[in-house]
N, C-alpha and C positions, 0 to 999 in steps of 0.2 A: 504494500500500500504506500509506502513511502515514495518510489519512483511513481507510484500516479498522481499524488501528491504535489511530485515536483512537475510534474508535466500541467498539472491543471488546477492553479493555486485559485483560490476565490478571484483574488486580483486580475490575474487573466482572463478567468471568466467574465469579471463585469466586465474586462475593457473589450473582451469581442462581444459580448451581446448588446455592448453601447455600439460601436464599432458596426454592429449588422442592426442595428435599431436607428442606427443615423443615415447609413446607406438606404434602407429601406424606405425613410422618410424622406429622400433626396430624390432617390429612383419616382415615388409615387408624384412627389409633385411637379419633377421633368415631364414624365409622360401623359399628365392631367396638363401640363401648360401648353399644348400646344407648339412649345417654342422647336419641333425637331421639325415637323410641315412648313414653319415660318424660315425655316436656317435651309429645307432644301427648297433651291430655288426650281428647277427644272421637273418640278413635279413627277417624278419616276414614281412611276406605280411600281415596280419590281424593289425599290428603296423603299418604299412606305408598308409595303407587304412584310419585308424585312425586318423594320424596324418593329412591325405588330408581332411576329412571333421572338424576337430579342428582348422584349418589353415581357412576355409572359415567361421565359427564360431564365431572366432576372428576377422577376419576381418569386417563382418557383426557386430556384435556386436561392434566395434568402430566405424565403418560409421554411426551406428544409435546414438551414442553418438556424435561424430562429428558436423553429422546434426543438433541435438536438441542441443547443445552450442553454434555452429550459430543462431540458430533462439532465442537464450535465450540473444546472444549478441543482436544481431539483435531488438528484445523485450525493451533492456535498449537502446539501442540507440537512439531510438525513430523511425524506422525502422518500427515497427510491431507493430498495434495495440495490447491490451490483447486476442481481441476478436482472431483478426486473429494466436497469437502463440498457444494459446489452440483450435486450429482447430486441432479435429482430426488428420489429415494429417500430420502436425507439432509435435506430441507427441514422445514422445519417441518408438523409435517403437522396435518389439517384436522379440527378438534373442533368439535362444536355446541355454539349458544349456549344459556345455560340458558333457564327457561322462567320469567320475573322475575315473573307476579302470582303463581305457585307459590310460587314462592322467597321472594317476598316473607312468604307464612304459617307459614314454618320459624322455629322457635326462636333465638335469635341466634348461637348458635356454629354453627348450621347454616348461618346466609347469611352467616357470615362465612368460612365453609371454600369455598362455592360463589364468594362474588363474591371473595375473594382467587384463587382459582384462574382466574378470568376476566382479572383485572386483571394477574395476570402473564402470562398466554397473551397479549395485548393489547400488552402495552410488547416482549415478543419479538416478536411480528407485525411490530411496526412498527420494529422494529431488524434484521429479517432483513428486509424490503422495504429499508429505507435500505442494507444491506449489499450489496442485490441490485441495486440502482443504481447503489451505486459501481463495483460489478464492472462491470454494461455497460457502463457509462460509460470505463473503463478499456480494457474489453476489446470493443469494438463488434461484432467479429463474434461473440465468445461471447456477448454479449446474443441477439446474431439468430438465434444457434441454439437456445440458450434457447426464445424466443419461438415459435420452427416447432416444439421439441419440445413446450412446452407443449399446443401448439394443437391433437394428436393425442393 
């Protein structure tokens, strides 16, 4: 418990779930303003198409961060057992990646709301894997049941 500990101090957790509570509040009120139809000037429907499914993307992809900083709070609070936050159901769950030569032709606070919402989904990826090893590690036959419930 000590190396999860050190991987995911309270501190950390406020500052991502403020972190994905600031993005998320940023992303909502870019894409209610209007202001990405005002910045393309050439009206490309194949751009605005784009920008509609990058926009649900986003959004998806911080509610699934969201949720698992909840239940990671939730987890240290004494809220949720181990057993119950590595349920499945509780995991970080699975967002697609944006569509980057698309993205790339967004106005800048458009691919800056898409690729920050990438980059945080990415550094929790890889601190719920690192968390999810320590637990097998720890607990070898919860890994292995893990691994057979996965696998179905």
């Amino acid at each position: 418990m000590a190396e999860s500990e050190a991987l995911m101090t309270p501190k950390l957790l406020d500052a991502l779930y403020t972190e994905a509570m600031v993005l998320a509040d940023e992303a909502r009120s870019y894409f209610e303003s209007g202001r990405f139809h005002d910045e393309v000037m050439d009206g490309d429907s194949n751009l605005s198409v784009a920008f509609s499914c990058e926009s649900l993307k986003v959004t998806t992809r911080l509610m699934h961060c969201i949720a698992w900083l909840l239940n990671q709070k939730a987890l240290h609070s004494g809220e949720l057992s181990e057993g119950e936050a590595w349920n499945h159901d509780r995991q970080l769950g699975y967002a697609a990646a944006s569509d980057q030569p698309m993205v790339e032709r967004f106005p800048e606070e458009a691919r800056h709301v898409v690729m920050a919402s990438e980059e945080l989904f990415q550094r929790l990826q890889r601190l719920s894997a690192r968390l999810e090893r320590r637990d097998e590690d720890e607990r070898p036959v919860h890994g292995m049941l893990q691994r057979i419930q996965n696998s179905f």
